[in-house]
Each structure stands twice: as C-alpha cells, then as structure tokens.
N, C-alpha and C positions, 0 to 999 in steps of 0.2 A: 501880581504887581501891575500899576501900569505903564506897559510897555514902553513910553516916551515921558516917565517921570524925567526929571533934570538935573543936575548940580543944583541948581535955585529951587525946585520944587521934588526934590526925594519922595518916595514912595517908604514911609514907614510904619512897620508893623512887629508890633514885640518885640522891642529893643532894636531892630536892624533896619537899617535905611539901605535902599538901594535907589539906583538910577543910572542914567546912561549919564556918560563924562567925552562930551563928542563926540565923534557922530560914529566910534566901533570897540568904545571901553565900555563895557558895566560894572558899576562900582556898589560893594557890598560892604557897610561898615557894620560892625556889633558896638552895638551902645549903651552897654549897662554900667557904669565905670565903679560905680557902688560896690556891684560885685564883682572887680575885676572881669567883667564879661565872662563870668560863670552862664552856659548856656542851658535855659529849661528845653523841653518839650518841644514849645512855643515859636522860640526862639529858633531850633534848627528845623523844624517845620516853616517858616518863614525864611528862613535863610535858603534852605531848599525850593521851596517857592522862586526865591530871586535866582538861583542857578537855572532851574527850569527853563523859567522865561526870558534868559539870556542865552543860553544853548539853542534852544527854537528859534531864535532869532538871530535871520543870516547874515545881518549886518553886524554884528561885535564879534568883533576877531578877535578879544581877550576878557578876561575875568579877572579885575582886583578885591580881593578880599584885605581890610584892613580892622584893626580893634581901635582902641582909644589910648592915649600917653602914653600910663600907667601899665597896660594890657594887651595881647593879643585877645587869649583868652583863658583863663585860670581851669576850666576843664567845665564839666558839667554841673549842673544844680543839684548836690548830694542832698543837702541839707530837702529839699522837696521829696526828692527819691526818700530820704529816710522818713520824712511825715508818713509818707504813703503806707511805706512798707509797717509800718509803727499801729497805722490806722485799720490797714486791712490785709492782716498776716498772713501769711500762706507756708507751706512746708516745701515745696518743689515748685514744681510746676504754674504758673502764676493764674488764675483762674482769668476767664474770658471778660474783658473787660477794665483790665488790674491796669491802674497809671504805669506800673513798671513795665510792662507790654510796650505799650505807645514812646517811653524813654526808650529804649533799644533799639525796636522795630526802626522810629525817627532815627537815632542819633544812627545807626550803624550802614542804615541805609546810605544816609548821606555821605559816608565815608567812600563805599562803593560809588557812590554817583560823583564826587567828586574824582575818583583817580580816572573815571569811566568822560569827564569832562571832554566836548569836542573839539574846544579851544584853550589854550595855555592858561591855566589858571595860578597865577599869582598873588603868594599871601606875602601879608608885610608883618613878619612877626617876628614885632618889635616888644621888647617889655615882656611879662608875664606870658611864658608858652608852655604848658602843660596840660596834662588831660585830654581832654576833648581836643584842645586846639590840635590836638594834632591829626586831627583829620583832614587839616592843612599840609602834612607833612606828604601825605597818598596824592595831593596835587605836584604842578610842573617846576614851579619857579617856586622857593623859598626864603626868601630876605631874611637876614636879621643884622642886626644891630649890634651897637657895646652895651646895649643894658637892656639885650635881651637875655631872660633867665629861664632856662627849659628845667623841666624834670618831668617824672613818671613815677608820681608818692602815692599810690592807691595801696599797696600794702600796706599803707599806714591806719586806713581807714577801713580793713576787712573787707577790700574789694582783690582787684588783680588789675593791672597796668593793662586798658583793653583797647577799642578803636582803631586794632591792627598793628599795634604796634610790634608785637610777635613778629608780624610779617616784616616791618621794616628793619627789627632784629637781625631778625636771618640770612640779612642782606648787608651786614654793619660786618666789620673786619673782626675775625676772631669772637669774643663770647664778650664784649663791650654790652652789645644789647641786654643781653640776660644780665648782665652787671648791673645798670641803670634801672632796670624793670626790678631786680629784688630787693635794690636797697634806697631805690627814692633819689639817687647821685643829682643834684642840680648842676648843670652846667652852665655858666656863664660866658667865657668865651668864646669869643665867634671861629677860632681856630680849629674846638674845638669839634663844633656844631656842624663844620667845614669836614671835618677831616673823617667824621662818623657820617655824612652823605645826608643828614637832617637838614641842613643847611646846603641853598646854591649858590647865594651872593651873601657877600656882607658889605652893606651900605649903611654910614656913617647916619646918626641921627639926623643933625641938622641938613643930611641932604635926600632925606627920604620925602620930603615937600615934592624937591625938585625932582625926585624921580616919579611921582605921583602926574606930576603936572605935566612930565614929556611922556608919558602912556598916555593920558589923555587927548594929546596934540598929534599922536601920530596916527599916522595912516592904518592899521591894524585890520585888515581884509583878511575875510579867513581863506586859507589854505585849503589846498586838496589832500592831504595828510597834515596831523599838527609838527607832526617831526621839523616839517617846513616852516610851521609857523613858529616854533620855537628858537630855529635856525638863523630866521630873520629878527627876532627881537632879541639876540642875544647881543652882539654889538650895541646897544643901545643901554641896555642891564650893565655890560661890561664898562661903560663910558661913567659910569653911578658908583661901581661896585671899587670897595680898595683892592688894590693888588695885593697886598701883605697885609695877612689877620692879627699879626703878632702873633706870642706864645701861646702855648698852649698845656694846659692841664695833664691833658692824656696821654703826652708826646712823653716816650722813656718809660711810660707804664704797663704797654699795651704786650709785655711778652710777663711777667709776671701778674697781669691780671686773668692773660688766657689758661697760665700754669693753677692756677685755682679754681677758676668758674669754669675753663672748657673741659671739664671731665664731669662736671655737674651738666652743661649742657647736651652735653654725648652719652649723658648716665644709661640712657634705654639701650643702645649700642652696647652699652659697658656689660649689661645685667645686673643692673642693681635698683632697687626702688627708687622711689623720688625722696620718701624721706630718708634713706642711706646715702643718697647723694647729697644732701642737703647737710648731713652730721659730718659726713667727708668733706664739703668747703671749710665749713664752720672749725676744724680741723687743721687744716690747711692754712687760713689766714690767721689761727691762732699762732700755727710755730713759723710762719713768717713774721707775726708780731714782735714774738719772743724772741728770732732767731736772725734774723736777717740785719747783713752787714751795712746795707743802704735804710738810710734815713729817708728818702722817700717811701721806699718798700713798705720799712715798718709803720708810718705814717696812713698810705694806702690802706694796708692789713686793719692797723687797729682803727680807725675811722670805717672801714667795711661790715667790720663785726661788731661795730654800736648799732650799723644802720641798722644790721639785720638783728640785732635784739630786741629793737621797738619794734617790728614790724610783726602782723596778725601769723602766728604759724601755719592756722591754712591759705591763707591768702601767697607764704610763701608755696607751698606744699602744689597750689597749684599754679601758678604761677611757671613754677619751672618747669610743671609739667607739661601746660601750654605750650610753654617756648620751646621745650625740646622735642615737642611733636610737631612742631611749626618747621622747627629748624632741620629737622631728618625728613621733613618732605621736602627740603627746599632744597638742600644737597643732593636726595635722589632724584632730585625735575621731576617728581612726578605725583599725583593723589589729590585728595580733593582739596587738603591743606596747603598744594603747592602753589596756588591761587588764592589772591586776597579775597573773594565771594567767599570763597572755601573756608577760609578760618574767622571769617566778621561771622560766620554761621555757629561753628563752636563757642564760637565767645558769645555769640547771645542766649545759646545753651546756658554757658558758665555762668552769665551776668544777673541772667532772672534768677537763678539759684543763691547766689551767693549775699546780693541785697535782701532775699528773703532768711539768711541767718544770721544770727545774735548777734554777730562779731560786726558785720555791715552799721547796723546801729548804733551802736558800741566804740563803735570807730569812729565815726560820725561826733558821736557826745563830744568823746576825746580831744576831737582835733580844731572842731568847729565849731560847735554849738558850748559846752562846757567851758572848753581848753583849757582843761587840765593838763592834759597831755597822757593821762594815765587809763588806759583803756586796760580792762579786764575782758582777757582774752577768753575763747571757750572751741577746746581746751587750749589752755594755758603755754603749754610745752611743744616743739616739735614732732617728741618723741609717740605723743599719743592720738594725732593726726593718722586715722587711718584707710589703707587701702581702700573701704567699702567706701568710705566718706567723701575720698577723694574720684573714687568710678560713680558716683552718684551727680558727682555735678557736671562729670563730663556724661552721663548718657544722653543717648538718643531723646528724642519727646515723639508723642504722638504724632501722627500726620496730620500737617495743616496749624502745628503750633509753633514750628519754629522760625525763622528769618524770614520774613515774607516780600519780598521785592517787589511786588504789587501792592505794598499797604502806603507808601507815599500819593501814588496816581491818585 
C-alpha cells in the first residue's frame, strides 16, 4: 500500500481501502457490500498487505478495521472455494498449486497475524459477523452494535466452524462455544456477545461515526508494551460505549446448556468416541425437550436439536472433535494446541481435506448457490461417520505441505 494514502485519497486494492486517518490511526475498510463483504483470496491477501504496512510503521499507534452498513463480514468466498474444488478435484491432500492452498495458507495466516498485531487493533463489527470475520475476534478491541448478527454456520455447508474459533471456544464460560460451533446459534444481542468475551464494547449505531472520528483525532503513539497502549485508549472506548447492554439470550441458560454439550466436550476425558458423544447430546436435548418443566429449557432443547438435524454429520463428527481437542489442551496449559499457531495448523489440515469432499459442495448447492436448503448428505446419518474417516482428516501431511507462515512475506 502506499504508505501515506489519506482519508481523501485511500489506497485500494480488492475490495479493501486503506489509509492513514491523522497522523497515528490506519484505517482498513472491506468493501464488497454485494457480498456482505464475503472475503476471496484477494481480499485478505490485501488486507494483509494494509496490516503489514501499518505495523512497520512507527508512527500508528492503532489499527481500525471496519465493513460496510449492512456488514462486517459474512465469512469467506465459499461459493469460489467450491468453483475450485468442483473444477480441479483432489482426495486429501491438495496438489501443489491448488486455489484451496492459497485460501488457507491467506485466510489463516492472517488470523495469526492479526492477534500477533503490535498495536491495538480494533474492529467495528457492526452488522453481519460471521465466518471469516472472525479473525476479528483474535484481535484487541471488539465493537458491536444492536444490529450486529454473529454466527458460526459452516456445519451447514459441510465445512467446520474454523479461523480459530476452537481457540476462542475454550476460553468462553462452560461449553457455549462448542454450542454455537455445532449448531450455527446466531446471536444478536450485544449482552450477549459481551458476556461470551466475543465482544469488548457495545456502541450504539448512530455513534460509531463519532467513535471513528475521535480515533482518528487522537493522539495514538505507540507504546512500549500494547498492554499500555490499550490502557490508555480505553477511557475514550468507554466514553462511546453503553454501560448497560440490555438483556440477554444466554442469561438463565448457561447451566442446562453445559448439562448437555459439556460431557460432549469432555467426551475424550470421558472414553467415549465422538460419534457416541454426539448420539449422547442428541439424547439428552431430546428428554429435556419432552421432559422439562421450564419453557425456556424445552424451547432451548427443541430449537437445539433442529439445528443439529440440518447440519452435515461429519462436519458435526469433527467438529466436536476439533473442539474437544482444542479445549483439553487449553485446561491442561499445555501442547501444541494450547496455542492459536498450534490449532490455525490443524484446522488447515482439516480445511484442505474437508472442501475437497462431497458434502463441501453439496453444502454450498444447498445453501448458496441452489437454496434449496436440502443438501444430500454423504453419509447421510451420524451413525455411519466413521473413526478411519474421521483420523483421516485430522492426519499429519507431508513435510513442507502444511501451515506455512512464510507463504504471506
């Protein structure tokens, strides 16, 4: 980018404008609004780009990232990813060269680079925040809004809720996370968003202008530690932000949601497979559907167990597997998973594997492209998801084929 683009004259390239906003803010917007700032390739390759050259540069003491209205950003460019994989098929392993490489390798990098940021990096995610955007959420400062809409629907589409979000699971009160990740939960309130640690402010629509426009005005020198630098712009976030989020969704949930999914997330602990833990939920919110005295309860329960009937079996199958390998490194501090580098690396295992089968495309027809809404699963059933299928997407790969942290430079 160039260095001293402006407010009046932005630097852009594939949908994302950047520039300096005075003389120590750089300002990153995503500009596809068509697609809900659904991001290709291109786009966080680019967007990468503008963190780059704002981190190297010692004069900006802060990073805003913003979308458009309507959008943060609705997640990645599926519909592409599925040309690809459609066009030039593969069984495992993605051959040298394959566009699904370069989506990963990009998108997952960026993720790491972003929590790995020198300076406070704050998103404004407002409107549409799922998928991808949440490689937002691995940054400092989180805004939202009353009409912002989060979710994590990739089991819809024969993928897995990925971009880390495992990691910020395992760090969410109770088995919320793994909730959200297997059944697509959208959340709308800000109370909510707040109270699961995805959110750090909630600032009122019509004053996110005004919060835009005193980031830009102030004084933002970087610090010797960001701790510092985060220390000193919170009073000013705080002076933007409401004090009281309103209600909240989750609030009165969070002990009968754990009695269902935290034995599913503990299954490995437990000894039990992933698909027995998964017939065991499925169990579980069935006889709180039928059986439970609270009309929220049974409300929960039976809206829980529709999610998970539309959703792709293995996509749940691993899924939970992920999470619960995410989440027993994260309770024992220790392993390679116990670190976000650590698990952005399995999941780009998972990711090139899982786009290359049936159900990824399949999912895709259903949701996006078609929108039918009726995807034909393969297999069909939970039950016949099996062990080998499932140790197959989490193996190893050769050396030299997987997460490359040098493939952005």
């Amino acid at each position: 980018m160039r260095k001293y683009a402006t407010n009046a004259d932005p630097h852009e390239e594939n949908h994302i404008k950047s520039w300096r906003d005075g003389q120590h803010l750089g300002r990153i917007h995503i500009d596809r609004p068509k697609a809900l700032n659904a991001m290709s390739a291109d786009m966080v390759q680019a967007q990468h780009n503008a963190l780059t050259a704002f981190s190297a540069d010692e004069s900006i003491g802060a990073i805003l990232v913003e979308g458009t209205p309507k959008a943060f950003c609705a997640g990645g460019d599926i519909k592409s990813i599925r040309e690809e994989v459609l066009r030039q098929p593969y069984e495992s392993n993605p051959p040298e060269g394959h566009p699904s490489r370069r989506v990963f390798q990009t998108e997952y990098n960026q993720v790491i680079d972003v929590s790995q940021c020198p300076v406070p990096y704050v998103s404004l995610c407002h409107g549409v925040w799922m998928g991808f955007g949440m490689q937002s959420a691995h940054g400092d400062v989180r805004v939202v809004s009353e009409q912002t809409v989060f979710a994590m629907p990739e089991c819809s589409i024969g993928l897995f809720p990925d971009v880390g979000f495992a990691h910020l699971a395992a760090r969410m009160p109770g088995a919320v996370g793994l909730f959200l990740a297997l059944t697509g939960k959208r959340l709308s309130k800000p109370a909510d968003l707040l109270r699961i640690g995805l959110a750090t402010h909630f600032v009122k629509t019509e004053r996110l202008p005004q919060l835009t426009q005193a980031l830009g005005l102030r004084t933002l020198k970087r610090s010797s530690t960001k701790a510092s630098a985060l220390s000193g712009l919170e009073p000013m976030l705080q002076q933007f932000a409401e004090a009281e989020a309103g209600e909240s969704e989750l609030e009165g949930l969070e002990t009968v949601l754990d009695s269902c999914f935290l034995p599913a997330l503990e299954h490995m602990d437990r000894g039990k497979s992933t698909v027995a833990a998964l017939d065991a939920l499925v169990v579980d919110l069935l006889s709180l559907a039928q059986s439970s005295s609270r009309e929220q309860e049974k409300t929960f329960a039976t809206e829980a167990l529709e999610s998970l009937q539309r959703q792709c079996p293995t996509s749940l199958a691993v899924t939970l597997r992920h999470y619960s390998e995410v989440y027993q490194a994260a309770q024992a501090g220790g392993g390679p998973l116990e670190s976000l580098q650590g698990v952005m690396e399995q999941e780009y295992r998972i990711a090139v594997r899982m786009v290359a089968r049936p159900d990824f495309a399949e999912g895709v027809r259903a949701q996006v492209v078609d929108k039918d809404r009726s995807p034909k699963w393969q297999p069909s059933e939970l039950a016949d998801v099996s062990s080998e299928s499932l140790d197959a997407v989490f193996a190893g790969m050769p050396s030299g084929e997987g997460l490359n942290r040098d493939f952005l430079s």
